[in-house]
C-alpha positions in Angstrom: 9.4 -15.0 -4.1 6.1 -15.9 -2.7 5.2 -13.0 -0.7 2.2 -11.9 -2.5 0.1 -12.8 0.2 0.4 -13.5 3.7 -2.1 -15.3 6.3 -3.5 -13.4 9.6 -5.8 -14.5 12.0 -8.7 -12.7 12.2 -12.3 -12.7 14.2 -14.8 -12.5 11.9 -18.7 -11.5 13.0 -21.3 -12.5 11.0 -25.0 -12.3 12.1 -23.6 -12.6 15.5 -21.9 -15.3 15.1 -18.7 -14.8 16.2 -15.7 -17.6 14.2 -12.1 -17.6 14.5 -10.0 -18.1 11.6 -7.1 -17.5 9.2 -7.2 -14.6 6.3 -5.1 -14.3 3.4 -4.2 -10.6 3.1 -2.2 -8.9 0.5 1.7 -8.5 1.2 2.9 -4.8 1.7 6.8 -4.5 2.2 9.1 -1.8 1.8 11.2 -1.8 -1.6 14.4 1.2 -1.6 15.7 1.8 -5.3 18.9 2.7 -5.6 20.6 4.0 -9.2 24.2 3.2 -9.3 24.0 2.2 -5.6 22.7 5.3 -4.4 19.5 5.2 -2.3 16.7 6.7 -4.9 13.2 6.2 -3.5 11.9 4.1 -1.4 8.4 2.8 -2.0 5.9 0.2 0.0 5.0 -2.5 -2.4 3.7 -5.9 -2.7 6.8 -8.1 -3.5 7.3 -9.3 -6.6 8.0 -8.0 -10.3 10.4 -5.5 -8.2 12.7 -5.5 -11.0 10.1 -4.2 -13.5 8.6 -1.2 -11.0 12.4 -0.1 -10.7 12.6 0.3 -13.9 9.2 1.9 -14.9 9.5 4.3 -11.9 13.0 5.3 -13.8 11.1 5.5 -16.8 8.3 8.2 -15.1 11.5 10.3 -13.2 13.1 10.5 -17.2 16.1 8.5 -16.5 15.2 5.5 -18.7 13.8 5.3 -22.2 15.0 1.9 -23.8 16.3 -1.5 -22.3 19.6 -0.5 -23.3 19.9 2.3 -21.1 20.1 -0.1 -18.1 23.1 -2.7 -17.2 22.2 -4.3 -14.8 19.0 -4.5 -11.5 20.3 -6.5 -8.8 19.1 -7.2 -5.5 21.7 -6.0 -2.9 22.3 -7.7 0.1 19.0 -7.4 3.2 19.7 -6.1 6.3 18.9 -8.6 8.8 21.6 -10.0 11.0 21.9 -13.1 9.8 22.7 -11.5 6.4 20.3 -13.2 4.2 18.4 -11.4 1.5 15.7 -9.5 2.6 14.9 -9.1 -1.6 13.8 -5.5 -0.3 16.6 -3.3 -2.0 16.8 -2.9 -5.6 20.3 -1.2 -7.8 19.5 -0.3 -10.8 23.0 0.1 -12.7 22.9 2.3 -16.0 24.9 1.4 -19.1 27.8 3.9 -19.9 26.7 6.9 -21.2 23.7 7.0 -19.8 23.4 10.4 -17.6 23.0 10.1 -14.2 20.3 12.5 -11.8 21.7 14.7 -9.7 20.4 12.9 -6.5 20.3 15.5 -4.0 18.1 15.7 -0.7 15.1 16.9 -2.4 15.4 14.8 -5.4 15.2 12.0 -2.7 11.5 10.6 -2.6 9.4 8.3 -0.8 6.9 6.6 -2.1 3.6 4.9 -0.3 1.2 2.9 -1.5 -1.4 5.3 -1.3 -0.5 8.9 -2.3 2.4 7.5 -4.9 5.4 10.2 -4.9 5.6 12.3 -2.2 8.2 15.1 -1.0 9.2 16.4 -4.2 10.6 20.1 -4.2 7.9 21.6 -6.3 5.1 20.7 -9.1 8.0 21.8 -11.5 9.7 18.8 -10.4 7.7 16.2 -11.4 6.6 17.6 -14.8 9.3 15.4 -16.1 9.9 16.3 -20.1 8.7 13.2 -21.8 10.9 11.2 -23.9 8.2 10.4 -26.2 5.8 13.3 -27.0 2.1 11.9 -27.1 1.1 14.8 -30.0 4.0 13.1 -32.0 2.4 9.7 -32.2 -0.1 8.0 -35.1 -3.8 8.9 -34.2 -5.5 6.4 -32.1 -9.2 6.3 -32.3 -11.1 4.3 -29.5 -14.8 3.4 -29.5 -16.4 4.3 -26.3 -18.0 0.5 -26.5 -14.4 -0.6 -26.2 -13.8 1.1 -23.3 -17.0 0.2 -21.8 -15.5 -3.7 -21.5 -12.3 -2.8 -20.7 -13.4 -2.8 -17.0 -15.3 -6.1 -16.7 -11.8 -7.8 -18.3 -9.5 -5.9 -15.9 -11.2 -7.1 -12.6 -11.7 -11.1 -14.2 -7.9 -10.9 -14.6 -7.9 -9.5 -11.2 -6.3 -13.2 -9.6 -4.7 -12.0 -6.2 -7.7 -9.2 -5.8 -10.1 -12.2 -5.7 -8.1 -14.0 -2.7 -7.3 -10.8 -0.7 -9.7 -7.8 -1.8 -6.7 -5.6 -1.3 -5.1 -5.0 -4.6 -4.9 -2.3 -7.0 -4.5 -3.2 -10.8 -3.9 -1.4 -13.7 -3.6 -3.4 -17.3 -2.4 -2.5 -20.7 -4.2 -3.2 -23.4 -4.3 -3.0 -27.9 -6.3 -0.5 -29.4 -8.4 -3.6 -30.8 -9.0 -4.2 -26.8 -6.8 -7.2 -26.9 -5.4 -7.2 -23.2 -1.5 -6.9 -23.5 -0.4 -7.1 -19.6 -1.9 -6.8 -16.4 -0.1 -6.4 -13.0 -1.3 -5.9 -9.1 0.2 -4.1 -6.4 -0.6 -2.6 -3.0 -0.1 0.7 -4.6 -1.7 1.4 -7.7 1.3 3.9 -9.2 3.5 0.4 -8.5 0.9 -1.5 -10.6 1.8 1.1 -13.1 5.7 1.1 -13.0 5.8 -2.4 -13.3 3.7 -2.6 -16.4 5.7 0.1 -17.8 9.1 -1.1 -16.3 8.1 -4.7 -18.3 7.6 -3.0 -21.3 11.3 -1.5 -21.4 13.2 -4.4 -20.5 10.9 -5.9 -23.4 12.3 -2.7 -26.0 8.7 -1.8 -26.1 8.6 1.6 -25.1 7.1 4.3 -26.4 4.0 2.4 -25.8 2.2 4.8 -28.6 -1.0 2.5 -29.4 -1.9 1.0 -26.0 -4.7 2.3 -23.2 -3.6 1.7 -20.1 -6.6 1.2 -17.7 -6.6 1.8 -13.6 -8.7 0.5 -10.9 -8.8 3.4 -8.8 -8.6 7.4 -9.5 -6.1 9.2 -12.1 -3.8 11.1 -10.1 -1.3 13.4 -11.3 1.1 10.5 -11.0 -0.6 8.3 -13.0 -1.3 10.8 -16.1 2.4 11.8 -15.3 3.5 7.6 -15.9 1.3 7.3 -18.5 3.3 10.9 -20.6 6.7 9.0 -20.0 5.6 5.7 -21.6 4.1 7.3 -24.5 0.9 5.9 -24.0 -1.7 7.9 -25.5 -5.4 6.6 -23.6 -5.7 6.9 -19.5 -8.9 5.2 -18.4 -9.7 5.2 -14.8 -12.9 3.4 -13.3 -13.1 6.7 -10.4 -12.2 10.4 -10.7 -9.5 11.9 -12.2 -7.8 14.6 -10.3 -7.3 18.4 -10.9 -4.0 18.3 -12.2 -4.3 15.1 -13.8 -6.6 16.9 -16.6 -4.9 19.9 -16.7 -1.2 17.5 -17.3 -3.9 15.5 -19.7 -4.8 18.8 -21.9 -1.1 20.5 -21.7 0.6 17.3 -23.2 -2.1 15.9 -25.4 -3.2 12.5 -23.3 -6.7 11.0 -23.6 -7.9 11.0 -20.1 -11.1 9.1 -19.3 -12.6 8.8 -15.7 -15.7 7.0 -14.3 -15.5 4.6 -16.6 -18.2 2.0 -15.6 -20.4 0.5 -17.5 -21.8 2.5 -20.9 -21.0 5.6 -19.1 -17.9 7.7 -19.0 -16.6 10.8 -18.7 -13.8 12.2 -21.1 -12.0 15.3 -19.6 -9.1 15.9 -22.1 -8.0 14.2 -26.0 -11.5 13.6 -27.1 -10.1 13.6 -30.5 -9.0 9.9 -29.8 -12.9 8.9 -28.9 -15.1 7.9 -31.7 -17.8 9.9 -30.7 -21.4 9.0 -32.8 -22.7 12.5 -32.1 -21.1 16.4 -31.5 -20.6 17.6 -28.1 
């Protein structure tokens, strides 16, 4: 669609030097998901892949698990008065069979590109029961070297990010460290979705021997994302939260945070890190 990026004019002060000129900043736009044309969630997004983050944010609220479980994702008609297409509303319609959420008031979220879901009812809410328990899966086993240059490869894939400083990424890649997908957004739980909503329209779920890697923190959300996918490695280059590790620990998921360089810290599935030496 092209809407990636957008240009502003901006002052810009250097040294005293005061210059006039255009800057290209990252596109943030409102996307509402409906299931079977009922308003879902709305979320603020950079445009594109919109298809894909509907579908992986179905995947993290446990109404999708396979690329069979969805008909169709169409873009209904925009809202502006001329009645072209905004491209800002997304239905999702679910093959026969497939249940259907109760979508009640407090089922209804919003979604913003910096605290990811919001609005839920309770914590119980969003413990989703994964589709694809983590424990289940074949044993991966990471060396922390791996990980150490999984960070370098992110941000050089990073192609937006390097024209607008304003992106969030998060990239899946093989347990060999080959890099399997990478996507931007705005918000980095919609970086997340749409990798994740790529893999199910690809049949490629449950993604059991992949890492998925994040340029910011580990929230909750994110560890949450990563449970529904099936991944079994979360590396983030900042903190992890609270809740995050404890959802890490209860369901089995590698969870690594402030992961820069050589160093790391590993707060829960240490069994999947080929340590050298006991801790």
């Amino acid at each position: 669609m092209g809407r990636v990026t957008e240009r502003r004019r901006t002052i810009r002060i250097r040294d005293g030097a005061i210059t006039t000129r255009p800057d290209t900043l990252v596109a943030e736009e409102p996307l509402e998901i409906r299931l079977n044309g009922r308003p879902l969630a709305i979320t603020m997004r950079t445009p594109g892949d919109d298809f894909a983050l509907a579908a992986g944010f179905l995947v993290s609220e446990g109404v999708l698990a396979a690329g069979a479980d969805v008909r169709s994702i169409v873009y209904c008609a925009g809202a502006k008065d001329d009645g072209s297409n905004t491209y800002n509303v997304v239905d999702v319609q679910l093959a026969p069979g497939v249940p259907v959420p109760d979508i009640t008031l407090e089922r209804n979220v919003y979604t913003t590109s910096s605290c990811g879901l919001c609005g839920k009812a309770s914590l119980d809410a969003v413990r989703t029961t994964a589709r694809f328990p983590i424990a289940d899966t074949p044993r991966v086993r990471v060396e922390p070297a791996l990980l150490s240059a999984l960070p370098d490869r992110l941000r050089e894939a990073q192609r937006v990010f390097d024209r607008t400083g304003g992106l969030h990424a998060a990239a899946l890649f093989s347990e060999d460290g080959e890099m399997l997908d990478i996507r931007e957004d705005v918000g980095r739980h919609n970086a997340v979705d749409k990798l994740v909503g790529r893999a199910l329209r690809q049949d490629l779920l449950p993604l059991s021997r992949a890492i998925l890697l994040v340029s910011g923190r580990a929230s909750f959300e994110l560890a949450q994302k990563a449970v529904m996918a099936g991944i079994p490695v979360l590396a983030a280059v900042s903190a992890p939260s609270s809740l995050a590790v404890d959802l890490a620990a209860e369901t089995g998921l590698t969870l690594v945070g402030f992961l820069r360089g050589p160093s790391m810290n590993v707060y829960a599935g240490d069994e999947r890190i080929a340590l050298r030496a006991e801790v």
